[in-house]
N, CA, C and O atoms as a DFTB+ gen file, in Angstrom:
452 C
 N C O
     1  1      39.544     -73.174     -11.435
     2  2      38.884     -72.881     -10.183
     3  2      38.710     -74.205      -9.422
     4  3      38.444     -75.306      -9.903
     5  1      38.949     -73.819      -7.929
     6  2      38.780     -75.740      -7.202
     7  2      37.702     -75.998      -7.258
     8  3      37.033     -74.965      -7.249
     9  1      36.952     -77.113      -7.330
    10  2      35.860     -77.593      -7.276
    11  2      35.276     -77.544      -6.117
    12  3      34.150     -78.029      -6.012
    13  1      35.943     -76.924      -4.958
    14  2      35.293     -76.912      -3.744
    15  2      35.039     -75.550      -3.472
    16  3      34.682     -75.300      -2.320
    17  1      35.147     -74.547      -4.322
    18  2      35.244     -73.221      -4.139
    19  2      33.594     -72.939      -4.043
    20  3      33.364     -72.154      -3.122
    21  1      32.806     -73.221      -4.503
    22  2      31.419     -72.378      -4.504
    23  2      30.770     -72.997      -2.999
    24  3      30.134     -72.243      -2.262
    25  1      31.004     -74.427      -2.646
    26  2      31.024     -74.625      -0.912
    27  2      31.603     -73.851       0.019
    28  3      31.121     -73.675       1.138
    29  1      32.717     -73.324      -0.408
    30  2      33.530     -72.366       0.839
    31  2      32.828     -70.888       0.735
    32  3      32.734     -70.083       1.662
    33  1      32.355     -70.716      -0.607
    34  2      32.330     -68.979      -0.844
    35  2      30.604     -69.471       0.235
    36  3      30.468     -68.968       1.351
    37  1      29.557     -70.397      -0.306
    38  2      28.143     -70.574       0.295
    39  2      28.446     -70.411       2.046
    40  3      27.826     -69.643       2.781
    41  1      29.385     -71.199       2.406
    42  2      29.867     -70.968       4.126
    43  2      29.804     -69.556       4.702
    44  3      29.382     -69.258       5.820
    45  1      30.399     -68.543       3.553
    46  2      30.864     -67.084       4.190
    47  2      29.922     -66.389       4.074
    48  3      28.984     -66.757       3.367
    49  1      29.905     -65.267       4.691
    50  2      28.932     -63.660       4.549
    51  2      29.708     -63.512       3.333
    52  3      30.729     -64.020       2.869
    53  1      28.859     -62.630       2.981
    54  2      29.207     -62.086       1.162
    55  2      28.257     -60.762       1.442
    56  3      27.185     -60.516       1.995
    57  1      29.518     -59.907       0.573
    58  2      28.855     -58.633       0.094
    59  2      29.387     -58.486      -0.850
    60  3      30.566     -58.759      -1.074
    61  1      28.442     -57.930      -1.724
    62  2      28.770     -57.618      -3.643
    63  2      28.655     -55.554      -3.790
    64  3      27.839     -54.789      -3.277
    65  1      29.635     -55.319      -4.536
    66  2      28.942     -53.897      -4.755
    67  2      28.300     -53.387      -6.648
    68  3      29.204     -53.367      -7.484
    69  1      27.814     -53.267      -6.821
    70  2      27.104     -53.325      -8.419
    71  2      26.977     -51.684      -8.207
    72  3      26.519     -50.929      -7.349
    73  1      27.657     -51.571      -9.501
    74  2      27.842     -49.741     -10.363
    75  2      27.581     -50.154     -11.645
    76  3      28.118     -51.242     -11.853
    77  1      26.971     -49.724     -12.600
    78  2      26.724     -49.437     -14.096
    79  2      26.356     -50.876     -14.578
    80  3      26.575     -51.273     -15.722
    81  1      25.726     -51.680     -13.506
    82  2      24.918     -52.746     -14.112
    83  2      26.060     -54.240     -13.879
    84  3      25.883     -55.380     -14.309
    85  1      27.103     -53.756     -13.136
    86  2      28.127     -54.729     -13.051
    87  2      28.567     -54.951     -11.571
    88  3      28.450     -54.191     -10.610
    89  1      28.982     -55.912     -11.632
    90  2      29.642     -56.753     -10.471
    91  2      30.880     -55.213     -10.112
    92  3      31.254     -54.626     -11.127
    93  1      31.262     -54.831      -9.138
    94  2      32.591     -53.846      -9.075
    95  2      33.508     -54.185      -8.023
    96  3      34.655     -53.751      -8.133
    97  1      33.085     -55.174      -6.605
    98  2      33.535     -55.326      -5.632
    99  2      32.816     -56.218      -5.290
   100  3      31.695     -56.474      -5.729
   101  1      33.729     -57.055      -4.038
   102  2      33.232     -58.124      -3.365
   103  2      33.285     -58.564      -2.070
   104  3      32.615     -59.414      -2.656
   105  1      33.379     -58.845      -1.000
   106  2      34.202     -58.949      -0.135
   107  2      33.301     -60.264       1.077
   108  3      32.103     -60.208       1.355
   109  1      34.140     -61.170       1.525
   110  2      34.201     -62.501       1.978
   111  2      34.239     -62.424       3.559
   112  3      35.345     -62.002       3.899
   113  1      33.467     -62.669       4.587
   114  2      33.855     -62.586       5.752
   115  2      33.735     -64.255       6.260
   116  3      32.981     -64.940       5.569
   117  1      34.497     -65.009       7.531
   118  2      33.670     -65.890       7.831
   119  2      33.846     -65.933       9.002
   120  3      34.896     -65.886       9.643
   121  1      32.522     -66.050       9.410
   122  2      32.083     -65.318      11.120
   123  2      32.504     -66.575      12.142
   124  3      32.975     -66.392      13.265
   125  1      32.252     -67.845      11.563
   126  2      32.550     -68.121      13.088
   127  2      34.461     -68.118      13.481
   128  3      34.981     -67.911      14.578
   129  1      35.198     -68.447      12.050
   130  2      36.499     -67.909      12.367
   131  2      37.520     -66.620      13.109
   132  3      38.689     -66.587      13.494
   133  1      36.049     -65.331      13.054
   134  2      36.346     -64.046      12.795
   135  2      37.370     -63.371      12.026
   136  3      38.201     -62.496      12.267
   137  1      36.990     -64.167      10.874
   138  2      38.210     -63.288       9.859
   139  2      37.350     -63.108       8.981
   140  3      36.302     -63.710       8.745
   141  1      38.182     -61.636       8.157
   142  2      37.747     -60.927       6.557
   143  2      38.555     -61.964       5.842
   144  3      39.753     -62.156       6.055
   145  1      37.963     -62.496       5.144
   146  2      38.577     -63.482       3.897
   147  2      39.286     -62.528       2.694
   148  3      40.508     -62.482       2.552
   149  1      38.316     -61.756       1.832
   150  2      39.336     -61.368       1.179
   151  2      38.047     -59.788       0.749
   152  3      36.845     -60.029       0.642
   153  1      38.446     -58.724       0.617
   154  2      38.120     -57.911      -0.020
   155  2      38.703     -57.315      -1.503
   156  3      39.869     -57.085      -1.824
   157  1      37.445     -57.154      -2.286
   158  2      38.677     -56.578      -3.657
   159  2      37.704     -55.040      -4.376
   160  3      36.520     -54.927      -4.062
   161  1      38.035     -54.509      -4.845
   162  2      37.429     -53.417      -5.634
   163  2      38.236     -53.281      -6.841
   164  3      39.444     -53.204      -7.067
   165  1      36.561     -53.275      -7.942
   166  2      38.144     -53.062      -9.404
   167  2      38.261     -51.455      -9.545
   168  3      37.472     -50.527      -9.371
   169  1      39.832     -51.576     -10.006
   170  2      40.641     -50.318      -9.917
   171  2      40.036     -49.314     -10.378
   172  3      40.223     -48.205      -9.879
   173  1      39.048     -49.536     -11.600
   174  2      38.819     -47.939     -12.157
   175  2      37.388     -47.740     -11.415
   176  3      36.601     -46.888     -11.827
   177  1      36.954     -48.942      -9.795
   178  2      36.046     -48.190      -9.307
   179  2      36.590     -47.507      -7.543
   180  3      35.947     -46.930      -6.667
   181  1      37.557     -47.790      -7.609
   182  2      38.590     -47.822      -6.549
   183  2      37.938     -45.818      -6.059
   184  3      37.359     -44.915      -6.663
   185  1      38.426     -45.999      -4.867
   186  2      38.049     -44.144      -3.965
   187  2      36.852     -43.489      -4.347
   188  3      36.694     -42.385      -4.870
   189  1      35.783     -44.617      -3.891
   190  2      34.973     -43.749      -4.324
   191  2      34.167     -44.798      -3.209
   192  3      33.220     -45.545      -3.456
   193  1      34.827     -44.602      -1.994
   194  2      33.969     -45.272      -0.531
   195  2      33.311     -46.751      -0.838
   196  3      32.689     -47.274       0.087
   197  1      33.434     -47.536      -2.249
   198  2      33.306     -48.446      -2.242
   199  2      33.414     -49.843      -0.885
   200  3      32.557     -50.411      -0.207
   201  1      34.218     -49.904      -0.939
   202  2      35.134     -50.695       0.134
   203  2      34.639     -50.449       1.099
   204  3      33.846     -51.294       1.514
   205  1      34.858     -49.138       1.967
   206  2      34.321     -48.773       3.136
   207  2      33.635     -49.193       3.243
   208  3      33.785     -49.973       4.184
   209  1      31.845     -49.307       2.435
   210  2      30.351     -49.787       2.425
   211  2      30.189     -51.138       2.359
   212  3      29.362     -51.727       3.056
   213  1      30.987     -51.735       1.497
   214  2      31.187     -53.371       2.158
   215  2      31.956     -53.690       3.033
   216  3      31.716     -54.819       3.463
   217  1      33.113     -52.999       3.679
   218  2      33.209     -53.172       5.637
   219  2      32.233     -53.498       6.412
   220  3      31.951     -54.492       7.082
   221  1      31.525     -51.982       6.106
   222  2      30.645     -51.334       6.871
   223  2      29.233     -52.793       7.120
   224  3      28.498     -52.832       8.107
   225  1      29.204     -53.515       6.299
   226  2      27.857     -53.872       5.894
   227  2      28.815     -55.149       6.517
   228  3      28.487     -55.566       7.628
   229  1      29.888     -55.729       5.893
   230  2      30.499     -57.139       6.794
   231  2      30.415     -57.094       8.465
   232  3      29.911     -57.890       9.257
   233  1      31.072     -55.916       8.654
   234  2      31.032     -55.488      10.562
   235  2      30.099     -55.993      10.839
   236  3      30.128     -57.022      11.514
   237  1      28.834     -55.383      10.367
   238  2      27.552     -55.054      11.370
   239  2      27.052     -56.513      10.990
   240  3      26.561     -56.977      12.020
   241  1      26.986     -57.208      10.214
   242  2      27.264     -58.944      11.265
   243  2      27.827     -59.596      11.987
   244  3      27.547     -60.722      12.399
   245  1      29.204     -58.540      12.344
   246  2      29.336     -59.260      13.704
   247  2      29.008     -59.076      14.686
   248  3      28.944     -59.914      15.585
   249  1      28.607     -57.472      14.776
   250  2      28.244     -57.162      15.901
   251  2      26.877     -57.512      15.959
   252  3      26.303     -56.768      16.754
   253  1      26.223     -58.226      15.513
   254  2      25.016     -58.852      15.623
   255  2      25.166     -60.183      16.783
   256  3      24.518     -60.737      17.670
   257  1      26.337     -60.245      16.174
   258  2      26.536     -62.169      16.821
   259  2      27.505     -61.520      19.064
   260  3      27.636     -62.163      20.106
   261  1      27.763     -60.479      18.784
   262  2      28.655     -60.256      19.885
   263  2      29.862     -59.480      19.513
   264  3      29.972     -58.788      18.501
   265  1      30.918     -59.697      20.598
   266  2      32.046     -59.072      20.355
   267  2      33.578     -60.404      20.391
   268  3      33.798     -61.475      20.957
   269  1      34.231     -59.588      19.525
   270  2      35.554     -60.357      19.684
   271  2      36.624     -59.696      18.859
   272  3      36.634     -58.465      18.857
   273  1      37.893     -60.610      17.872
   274  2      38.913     -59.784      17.526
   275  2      38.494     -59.915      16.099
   276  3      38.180     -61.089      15.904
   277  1      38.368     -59.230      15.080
   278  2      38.197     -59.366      13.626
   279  2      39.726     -59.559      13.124
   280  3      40.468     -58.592      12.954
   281  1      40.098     -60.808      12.919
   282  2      41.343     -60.259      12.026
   283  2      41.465     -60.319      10.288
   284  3      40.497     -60.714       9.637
   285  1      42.674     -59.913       9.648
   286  2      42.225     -59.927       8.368
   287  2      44.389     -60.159       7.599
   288  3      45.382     -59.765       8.210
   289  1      44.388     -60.705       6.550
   290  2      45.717     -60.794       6.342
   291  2      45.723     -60.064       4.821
   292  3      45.347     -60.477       3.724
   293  1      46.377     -58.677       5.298
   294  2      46.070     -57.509       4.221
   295  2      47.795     -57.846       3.210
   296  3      48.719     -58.626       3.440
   297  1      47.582     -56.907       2.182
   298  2      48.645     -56.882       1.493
   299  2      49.200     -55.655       1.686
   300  3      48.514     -54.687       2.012
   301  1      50.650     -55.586       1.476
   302  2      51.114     -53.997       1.678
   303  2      49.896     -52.864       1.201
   304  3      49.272     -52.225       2.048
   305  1      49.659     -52.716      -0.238
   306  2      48.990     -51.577      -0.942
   307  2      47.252     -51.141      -0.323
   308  3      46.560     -50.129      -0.436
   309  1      47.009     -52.746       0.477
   310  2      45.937     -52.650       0.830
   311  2      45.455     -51.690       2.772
   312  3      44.533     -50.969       3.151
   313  1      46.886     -52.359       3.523
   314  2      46.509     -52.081       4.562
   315  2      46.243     -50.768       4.945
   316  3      45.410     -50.641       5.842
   317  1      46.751     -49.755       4.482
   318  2      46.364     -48.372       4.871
   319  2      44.461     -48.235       4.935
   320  3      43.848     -47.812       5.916
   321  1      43.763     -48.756       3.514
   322  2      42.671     -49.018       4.177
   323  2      41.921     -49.797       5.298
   324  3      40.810     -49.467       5.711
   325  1      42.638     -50.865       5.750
   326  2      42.442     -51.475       7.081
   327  2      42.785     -50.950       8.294
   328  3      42.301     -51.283       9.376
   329  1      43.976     -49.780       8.022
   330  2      43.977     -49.046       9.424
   331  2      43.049     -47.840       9.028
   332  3      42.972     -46.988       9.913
   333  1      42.524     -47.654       8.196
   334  2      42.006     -46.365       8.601
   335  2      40.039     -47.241       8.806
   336  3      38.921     -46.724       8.789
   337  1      40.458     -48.541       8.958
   338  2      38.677     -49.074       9.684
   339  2      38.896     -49.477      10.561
   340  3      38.026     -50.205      11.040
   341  1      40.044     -49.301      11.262
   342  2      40.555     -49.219      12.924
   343  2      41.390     -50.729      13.091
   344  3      41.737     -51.133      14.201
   345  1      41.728     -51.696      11.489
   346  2      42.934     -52.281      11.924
   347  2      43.943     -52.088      12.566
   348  3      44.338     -50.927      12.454
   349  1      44.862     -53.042      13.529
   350  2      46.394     -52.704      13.873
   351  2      46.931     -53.644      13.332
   352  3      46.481     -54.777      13.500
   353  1      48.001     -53.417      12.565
   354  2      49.190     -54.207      12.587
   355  2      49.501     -55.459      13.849
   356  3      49.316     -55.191      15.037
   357  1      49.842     -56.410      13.530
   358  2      50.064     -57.635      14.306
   359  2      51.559     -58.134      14.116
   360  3      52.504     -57.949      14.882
   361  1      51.541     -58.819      12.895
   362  2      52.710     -59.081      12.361
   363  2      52.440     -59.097      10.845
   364  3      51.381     -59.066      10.218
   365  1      54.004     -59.166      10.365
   366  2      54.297     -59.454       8.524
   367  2      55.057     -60.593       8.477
   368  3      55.902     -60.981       9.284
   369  1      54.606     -61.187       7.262
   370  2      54.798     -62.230       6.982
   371  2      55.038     -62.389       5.410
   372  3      55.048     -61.280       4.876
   373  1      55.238     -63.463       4.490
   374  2      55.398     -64.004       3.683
   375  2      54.233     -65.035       3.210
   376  3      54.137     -66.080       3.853
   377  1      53.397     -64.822       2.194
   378  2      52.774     -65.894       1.524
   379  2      53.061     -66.297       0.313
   380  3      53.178     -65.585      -0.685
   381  1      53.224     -67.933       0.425
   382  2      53.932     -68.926      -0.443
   383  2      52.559     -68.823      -1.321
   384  3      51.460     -68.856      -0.766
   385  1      52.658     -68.738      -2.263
   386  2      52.172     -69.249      -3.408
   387  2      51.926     -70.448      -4.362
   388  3      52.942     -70.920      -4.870
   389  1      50.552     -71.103      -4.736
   390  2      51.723     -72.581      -5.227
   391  2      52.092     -72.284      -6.229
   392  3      53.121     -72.807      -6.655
   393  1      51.573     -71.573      -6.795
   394  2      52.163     -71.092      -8.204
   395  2      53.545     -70.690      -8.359
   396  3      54.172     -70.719      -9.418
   397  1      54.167     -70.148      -6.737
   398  2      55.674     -69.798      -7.217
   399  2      55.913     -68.135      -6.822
   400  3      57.009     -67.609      -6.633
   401  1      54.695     -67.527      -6.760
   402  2      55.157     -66.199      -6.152
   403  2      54.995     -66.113      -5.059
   404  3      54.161     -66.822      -4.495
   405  1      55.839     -65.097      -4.320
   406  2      55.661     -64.789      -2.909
   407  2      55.030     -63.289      -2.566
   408  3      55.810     -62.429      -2.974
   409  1      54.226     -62.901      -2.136
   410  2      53.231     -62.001      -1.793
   411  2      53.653     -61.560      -0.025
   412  3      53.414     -62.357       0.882
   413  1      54.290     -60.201       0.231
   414  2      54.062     -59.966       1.537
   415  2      53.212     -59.157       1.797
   416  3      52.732     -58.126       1.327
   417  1      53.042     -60.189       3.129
   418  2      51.303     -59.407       3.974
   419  2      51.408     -58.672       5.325
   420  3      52.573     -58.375       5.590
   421  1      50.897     -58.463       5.847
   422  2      50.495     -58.276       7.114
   423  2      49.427     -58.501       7.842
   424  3      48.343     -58.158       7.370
   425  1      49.458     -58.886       8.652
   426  2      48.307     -59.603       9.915
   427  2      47.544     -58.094      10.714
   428  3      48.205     -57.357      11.445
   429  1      45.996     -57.848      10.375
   430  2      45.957     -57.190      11.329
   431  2      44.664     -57.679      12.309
   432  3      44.145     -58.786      12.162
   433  1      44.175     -56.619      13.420
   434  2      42.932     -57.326      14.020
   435  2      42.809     -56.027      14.457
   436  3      43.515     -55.023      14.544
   437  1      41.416     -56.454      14.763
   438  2      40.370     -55.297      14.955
   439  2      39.419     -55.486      16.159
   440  3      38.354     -55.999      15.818
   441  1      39.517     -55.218      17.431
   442  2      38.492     -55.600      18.577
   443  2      36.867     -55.132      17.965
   444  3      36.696     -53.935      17.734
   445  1      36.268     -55.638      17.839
   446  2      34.652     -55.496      17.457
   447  2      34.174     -55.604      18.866
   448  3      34.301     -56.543      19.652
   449  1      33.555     -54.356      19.031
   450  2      32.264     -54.414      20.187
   451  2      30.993     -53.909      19.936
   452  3      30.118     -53.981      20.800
């Protein structure tokens, strides 16, 4: 883990979701950039509106601060849930890895008012 990681995660909004006494989901916003950093849900807690409720709870800090574009850089399997929280597609792209894999994404954004 980088040694600068618990400074970057302290910078962001954070939302946690806890089921059966455990950590289950997480998700990273950072407002003055207007981007979703990263959302995750573990699989065997996956469709069960998880996710949605930490959107739901990231949004409504921004719309605290005003309006602008939310964007977010989803992975194929992921974006269908980003369009159905009113992402669009922008562009796709390629992320380098340093490790060596390549991961394709897509760019989307979201007007917040």
């Amino acid at each position: 883990m980088p040694a600068e990681l618990p400074d970057v995660i302290a910078a962001l909004e954070s939302v946690a979701a806890i089921c059966d006494g455990q950590i289950v989901g997480w998700g990273l916003l950072d407002r003055a950039a207007w981007r979703l950093e990263a959302m995750f849900v573990d699989p065997d807690y996956q469709r069960r509106g998880i996710a949605r409720e930490m959107y739901g709870s990231l949004e409504a800090t921004l719309k605290h601060g005003g309006h602008g574009l939310l964007s977010v850089s989803s992975t194929l399997n992921a974006a269908p849930f980003y369009q159905r929280m009113g992402f669009v597609e922008r562009e796709r792209s390629k992320y380098h890895h340093p490790s060596g894999f390549v991961l394709d994404c897509i760019h989307m954004d979201k007007q917040i008012v």
